[in-house]
C-alpha positions as CSV (number, residue, x, y, z in Angstrom):
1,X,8.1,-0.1,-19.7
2,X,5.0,-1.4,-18.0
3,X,4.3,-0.3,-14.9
4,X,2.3,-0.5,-12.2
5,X,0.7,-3.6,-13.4
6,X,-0.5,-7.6,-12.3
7,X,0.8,-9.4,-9.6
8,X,1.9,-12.3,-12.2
9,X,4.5,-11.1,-14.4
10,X,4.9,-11.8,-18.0
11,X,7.8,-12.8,-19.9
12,X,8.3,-9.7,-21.7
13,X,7.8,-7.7,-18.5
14,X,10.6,-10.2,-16.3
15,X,13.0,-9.2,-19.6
16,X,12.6,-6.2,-19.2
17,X,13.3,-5.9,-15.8
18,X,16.9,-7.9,-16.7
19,X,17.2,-5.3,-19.4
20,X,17.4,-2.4,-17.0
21,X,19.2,-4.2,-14.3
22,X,21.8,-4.7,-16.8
23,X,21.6,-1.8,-18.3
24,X,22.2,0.5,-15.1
25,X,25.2,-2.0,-14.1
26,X,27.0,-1.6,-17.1
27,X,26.7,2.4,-17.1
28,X,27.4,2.3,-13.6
29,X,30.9,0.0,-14.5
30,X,31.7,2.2,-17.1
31,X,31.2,5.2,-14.3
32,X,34.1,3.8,-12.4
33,X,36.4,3.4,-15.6
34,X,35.9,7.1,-16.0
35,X,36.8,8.1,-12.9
36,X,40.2,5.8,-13.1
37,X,40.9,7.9,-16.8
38,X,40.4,11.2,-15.4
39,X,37.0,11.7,-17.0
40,X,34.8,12.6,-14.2
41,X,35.5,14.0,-11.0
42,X,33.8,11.8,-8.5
43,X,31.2,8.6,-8.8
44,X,28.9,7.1,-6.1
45,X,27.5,3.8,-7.1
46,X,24.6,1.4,-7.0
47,X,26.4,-2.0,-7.8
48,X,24.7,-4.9,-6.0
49,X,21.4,-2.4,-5.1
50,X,19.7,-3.1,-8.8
51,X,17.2,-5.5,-8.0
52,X,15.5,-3.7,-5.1
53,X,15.1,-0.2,-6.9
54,X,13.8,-1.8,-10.4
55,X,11.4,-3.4,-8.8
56,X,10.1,-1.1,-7.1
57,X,10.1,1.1,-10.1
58,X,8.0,-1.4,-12.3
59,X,5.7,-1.2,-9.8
60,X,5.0,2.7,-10.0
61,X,2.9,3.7,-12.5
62,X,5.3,5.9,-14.3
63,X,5.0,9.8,-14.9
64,X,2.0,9.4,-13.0
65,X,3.0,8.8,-9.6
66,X,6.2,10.8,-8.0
67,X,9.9,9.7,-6.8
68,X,12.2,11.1,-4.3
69,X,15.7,9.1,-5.7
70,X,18.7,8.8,-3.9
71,X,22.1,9.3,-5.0
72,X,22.6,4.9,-5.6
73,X,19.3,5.1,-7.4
74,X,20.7,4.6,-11.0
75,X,19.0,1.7,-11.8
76,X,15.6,3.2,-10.3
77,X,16.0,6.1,-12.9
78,X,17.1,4.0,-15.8
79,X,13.8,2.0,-15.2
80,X,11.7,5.5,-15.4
81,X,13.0,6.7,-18.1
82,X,16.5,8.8,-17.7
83,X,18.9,8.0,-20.5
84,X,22.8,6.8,-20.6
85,X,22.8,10.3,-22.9
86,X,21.4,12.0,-19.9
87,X,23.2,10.0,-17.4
88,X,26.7,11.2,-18.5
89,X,26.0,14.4,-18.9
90,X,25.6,14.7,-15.1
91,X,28.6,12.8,-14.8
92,X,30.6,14.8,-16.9
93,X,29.2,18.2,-15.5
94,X,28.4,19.1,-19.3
95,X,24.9,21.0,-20.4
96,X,22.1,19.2,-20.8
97,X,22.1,17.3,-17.6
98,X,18.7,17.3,-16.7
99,X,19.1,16.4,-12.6
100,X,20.4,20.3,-12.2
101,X,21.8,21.4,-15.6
102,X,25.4,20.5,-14.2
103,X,25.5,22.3,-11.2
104,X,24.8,19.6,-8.3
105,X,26.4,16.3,-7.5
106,X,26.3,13.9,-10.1
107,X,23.6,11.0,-9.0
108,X,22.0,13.6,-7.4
109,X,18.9,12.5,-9.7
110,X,16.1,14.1,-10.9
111,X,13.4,14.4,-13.7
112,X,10.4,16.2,-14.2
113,X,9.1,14.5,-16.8
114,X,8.5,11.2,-14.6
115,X,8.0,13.3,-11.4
116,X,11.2,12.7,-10.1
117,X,12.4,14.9,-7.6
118,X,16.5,15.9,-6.7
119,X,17.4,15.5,-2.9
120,X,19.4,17.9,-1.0
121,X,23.2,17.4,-0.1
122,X,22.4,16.5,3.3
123,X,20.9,12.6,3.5
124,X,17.1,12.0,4.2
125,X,15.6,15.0,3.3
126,X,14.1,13.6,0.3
127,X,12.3,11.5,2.5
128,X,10.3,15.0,4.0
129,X,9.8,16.1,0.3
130,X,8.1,13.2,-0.2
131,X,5.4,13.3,2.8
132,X,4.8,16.8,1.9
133,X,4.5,15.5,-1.9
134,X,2.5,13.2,-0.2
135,X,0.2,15.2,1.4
136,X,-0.6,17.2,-1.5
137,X,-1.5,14.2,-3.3
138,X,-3.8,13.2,-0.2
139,X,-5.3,16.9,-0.6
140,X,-5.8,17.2,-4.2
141,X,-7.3,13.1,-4.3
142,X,-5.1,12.6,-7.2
143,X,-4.6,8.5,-6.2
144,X,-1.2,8.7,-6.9
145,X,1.7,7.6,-4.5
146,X,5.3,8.7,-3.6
147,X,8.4,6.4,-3.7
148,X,10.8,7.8,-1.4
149,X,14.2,5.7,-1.2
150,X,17.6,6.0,1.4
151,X,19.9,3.5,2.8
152,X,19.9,2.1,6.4
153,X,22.5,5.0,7.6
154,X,19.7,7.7,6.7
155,X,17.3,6.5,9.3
156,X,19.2,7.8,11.5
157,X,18.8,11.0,10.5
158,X,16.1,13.3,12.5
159,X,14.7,14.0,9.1
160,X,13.9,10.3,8.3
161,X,11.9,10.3,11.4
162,X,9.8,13.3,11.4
163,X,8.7,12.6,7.5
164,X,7.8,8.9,8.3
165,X,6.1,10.1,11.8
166,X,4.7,12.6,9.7
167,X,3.2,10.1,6.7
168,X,1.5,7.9,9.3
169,X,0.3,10.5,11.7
170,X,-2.2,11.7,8.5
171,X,-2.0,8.2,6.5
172,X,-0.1,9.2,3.4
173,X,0.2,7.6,0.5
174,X,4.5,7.3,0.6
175,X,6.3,4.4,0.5
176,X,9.6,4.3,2.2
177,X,12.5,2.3,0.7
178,X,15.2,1.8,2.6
179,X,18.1,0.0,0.7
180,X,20.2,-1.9,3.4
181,X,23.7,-2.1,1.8
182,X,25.2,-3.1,5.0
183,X,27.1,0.0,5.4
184,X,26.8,3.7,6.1
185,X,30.1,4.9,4.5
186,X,31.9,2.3,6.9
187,X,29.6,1.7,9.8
188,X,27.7,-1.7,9.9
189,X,24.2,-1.4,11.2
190,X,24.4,-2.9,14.5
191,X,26.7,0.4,15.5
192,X,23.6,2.6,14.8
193,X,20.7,0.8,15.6
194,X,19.5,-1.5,18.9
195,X,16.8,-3.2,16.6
196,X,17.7,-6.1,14.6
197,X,16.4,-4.7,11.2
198,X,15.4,-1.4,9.9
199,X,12.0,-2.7,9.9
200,X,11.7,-3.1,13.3
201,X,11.5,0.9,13.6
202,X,8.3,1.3,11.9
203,X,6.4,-0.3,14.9
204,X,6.9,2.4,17.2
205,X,6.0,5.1,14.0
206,X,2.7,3.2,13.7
207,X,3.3,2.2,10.3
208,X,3.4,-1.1,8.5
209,X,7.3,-2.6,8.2
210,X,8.3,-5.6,6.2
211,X,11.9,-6.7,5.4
212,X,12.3,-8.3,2.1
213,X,15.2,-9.9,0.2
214,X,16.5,-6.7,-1.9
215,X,18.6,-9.1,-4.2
216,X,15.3,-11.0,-5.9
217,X,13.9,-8.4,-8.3
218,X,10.5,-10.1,-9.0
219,X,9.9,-10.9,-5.4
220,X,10.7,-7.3,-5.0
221,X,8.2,-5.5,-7.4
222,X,5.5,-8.3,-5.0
223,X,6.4,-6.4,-2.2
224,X,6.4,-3.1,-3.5
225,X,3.1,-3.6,-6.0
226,X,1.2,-4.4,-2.6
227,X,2.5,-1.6,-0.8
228,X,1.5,0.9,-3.3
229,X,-2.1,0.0,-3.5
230,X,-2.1,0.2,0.2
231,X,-1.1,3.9,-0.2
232,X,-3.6,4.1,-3.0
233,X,-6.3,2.5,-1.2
234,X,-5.8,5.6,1.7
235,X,-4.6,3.1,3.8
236,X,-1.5,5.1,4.5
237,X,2.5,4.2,4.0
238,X,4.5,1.3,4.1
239,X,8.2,0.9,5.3
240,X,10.1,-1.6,3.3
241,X,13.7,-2.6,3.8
242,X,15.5,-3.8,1.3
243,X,17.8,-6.6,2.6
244,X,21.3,-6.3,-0.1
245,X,25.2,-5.8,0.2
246,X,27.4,-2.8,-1.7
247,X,29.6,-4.0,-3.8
248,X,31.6,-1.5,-4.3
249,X,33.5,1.1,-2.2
250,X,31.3,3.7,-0.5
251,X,32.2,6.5,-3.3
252,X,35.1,7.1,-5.3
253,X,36.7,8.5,-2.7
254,X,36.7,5.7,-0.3
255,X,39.3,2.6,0.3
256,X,36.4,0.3,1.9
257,X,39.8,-2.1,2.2
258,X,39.8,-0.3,5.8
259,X,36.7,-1.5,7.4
260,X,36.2,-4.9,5.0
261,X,37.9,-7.9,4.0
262,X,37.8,-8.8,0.6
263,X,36.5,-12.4,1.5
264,X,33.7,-10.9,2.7
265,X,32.9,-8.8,-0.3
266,X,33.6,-11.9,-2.4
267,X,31.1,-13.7,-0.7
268,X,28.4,-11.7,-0.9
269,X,28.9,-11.6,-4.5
270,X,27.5,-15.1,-4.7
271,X,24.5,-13.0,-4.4
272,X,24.8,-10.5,-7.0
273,X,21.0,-9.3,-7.9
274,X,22.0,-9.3,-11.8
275,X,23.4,-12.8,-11.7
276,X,20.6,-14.4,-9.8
277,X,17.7,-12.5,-12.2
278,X,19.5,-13.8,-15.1
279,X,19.3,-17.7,-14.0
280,X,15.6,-16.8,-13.2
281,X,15.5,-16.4,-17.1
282,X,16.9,-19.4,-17.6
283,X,15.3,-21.6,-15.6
284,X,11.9,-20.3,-16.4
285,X,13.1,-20.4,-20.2
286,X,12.3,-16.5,-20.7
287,X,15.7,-16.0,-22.3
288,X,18.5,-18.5,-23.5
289,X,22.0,-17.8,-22.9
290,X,22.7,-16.4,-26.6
291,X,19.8,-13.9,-26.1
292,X,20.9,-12.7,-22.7
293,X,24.7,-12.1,-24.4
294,X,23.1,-9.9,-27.0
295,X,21.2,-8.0,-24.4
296,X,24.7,-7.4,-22.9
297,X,26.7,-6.3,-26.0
298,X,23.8,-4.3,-27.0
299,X,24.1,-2.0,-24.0
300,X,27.4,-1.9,-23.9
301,X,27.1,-0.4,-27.4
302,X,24.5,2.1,-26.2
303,X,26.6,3.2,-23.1
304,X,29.9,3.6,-25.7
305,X,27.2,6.0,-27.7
306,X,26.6,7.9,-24.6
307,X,30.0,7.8,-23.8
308,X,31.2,9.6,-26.7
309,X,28.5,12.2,-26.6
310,X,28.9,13.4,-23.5
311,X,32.4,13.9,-24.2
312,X,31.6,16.2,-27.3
313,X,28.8,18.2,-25.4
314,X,29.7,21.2,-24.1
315,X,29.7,22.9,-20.7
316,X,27.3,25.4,-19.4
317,X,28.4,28.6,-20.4
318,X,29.4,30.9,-17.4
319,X,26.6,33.7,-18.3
320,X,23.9,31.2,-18.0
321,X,25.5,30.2,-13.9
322,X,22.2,31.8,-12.4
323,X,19.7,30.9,-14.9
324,X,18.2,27.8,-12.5
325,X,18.2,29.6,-9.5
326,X,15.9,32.4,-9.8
327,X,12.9,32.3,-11.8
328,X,14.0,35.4,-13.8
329,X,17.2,36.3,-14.4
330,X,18.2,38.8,-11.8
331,X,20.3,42.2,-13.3
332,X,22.6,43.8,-11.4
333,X,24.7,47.0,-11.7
């Protein structure tokens, strides 16, 4: 993957960006068929969110700078690097799952390897990981920056405020991404917020705040490419929100039939981020209709792979329960 790169994107690049929008939405499908078969216990998706968080991610320069994910953030991870393999492992709870070695939530994403970091249970914390990531970076003069990402219902949280107040108070380079999916569980943003966009909030936080269209992919990795050399540049965060619509129900655990009609879901699937980056492709002639089918069947394939493998992997074995918690193994007795 090339990251972090011109403002003009090639070819190769913009089919690669398809490739892991694709990619993430078929694993993340296949997630759901799971759950219905018994197969995993719970699933929390990121249908309809792809564009915003591949973007973004091709515009990181990758296992240099760091991530604070949230739990939607498949497709952000996909693009830095994690693995279906990986991927259903957490799923499935089975060792080997690199976020926590199948001990947290699944989507509960992390991975050292391209300085991703897990967030807590509780929503928004990540976003004070990464100001304190942040200010270590600002410390040490490293020129890296910090993605941290949540969706609209997290800025309500006390903790979303004190790490952005926090990042522009000492000009840190984080970047806040907030997905607006239209829906905290089931409460549309004009019940928790009097400003008309998330945006709006960074003005009285003294930071820059854009809103963008979260469903155009290239027009996101514009945004977010700027952004990060604002950070770079020691010219302190950015707020970005990420204009989209979830797709799916909140969890697996939710009837979102409740709070939302299905016209309305229907029509907001004219907008689907994976249908509108493929008839960029098109149009622009970067891929014909034949090569955009093999992509699909091709990742289909690899997620059936992955599939199958997590099923055979084992599970952690019970005397190993401790081993991630404490540094060294404590006795007792």
């Amino acid at each position: 993957m090339k990251t972090g790169g011109k403002m003009d994107l090639s070819s190769e690049v913009m089919r690669e960006m398809y490739w892991m929008m694709l990619l993430a939405r078929r694993l993340d499908e296949r997630a759901w068929v799971l759950h219905r078969q018994g197969k995993i216990a719970f699933h929390i998706s990121g249908i309809g969110q792809e564009a915003a968080q591949v973007g973004a991610a091709f515009a990181l320069r990758k296992g240099e700078d760091w991530v604070t994910p949230y739990y939607r953030d498949l497709a952000l991870m996909i693009s830095l690097g994690l693995t279906p393999k990986e991927y259903v492992l957490s799923l499935m709870g089975k060792a080997g799952d690199p976020s926590s070695g199948a001990r947290q939530t699944p989507s509960h994403f992390s991975l050292r390897r391209v300085n991703a970091v897990s967030q807590s249970a509780p929503v928004a914390t990540q976003c004070v990981h990464a100001s304190g990531i942040g200010l270590a970076i600002k410390m040490k003069k490293t020129n890296q920056v910090v993605l941290t990402t949540l969706g609209e219902g997290s800025t309500s949280q006390g903790e979303w405020y004190e790490a952005v107040n926090w990042a522009a108070i000492h000009q840190l380079p984080v970047v806040f991404l907030v997905q607006n999916n239209q829906y905290a569980i089931s409460v549309p943003p004009e019940m928790q917020m009097a400003v008309k966009s998330v945006a709006d909030k960074a003005c009285g936080l003294g930071l820059p705040g854009i809103s963008i269209d979260g469903t155009d992919v290239f027009g996101v990795y514009k945004s977010f490419l700027e952004a990060f050399e604002t950070a770079r540049s020691g010219n302190g965060p950015t707020l970005i929100e990420a204009k989209m619509y979830r797709l799916t129900p909140h969890s697996s655990d939710d009837d979102d039939r409740t709070y939302r009609s299905r016209e309305e879901v229907e029509e907001h699937k004219k907008k689907d981020p994976l249908l509108l980056a493929r008839q960029v492709l098109l149009e622009k002639s970067v891929a014909t209709e034949a090569e955009l089918d093999t992509l699909d069947k091709k990742a289909k394939e690899m997620i059936t792979e992955a599939v199958n493998f997590g099923e055979q992997a084992p599970y952690p074995k019970a005397e190993e329960g401790m081993h991630p918690v404490y540094f060294e193994e404590v006795q007792h007795g």
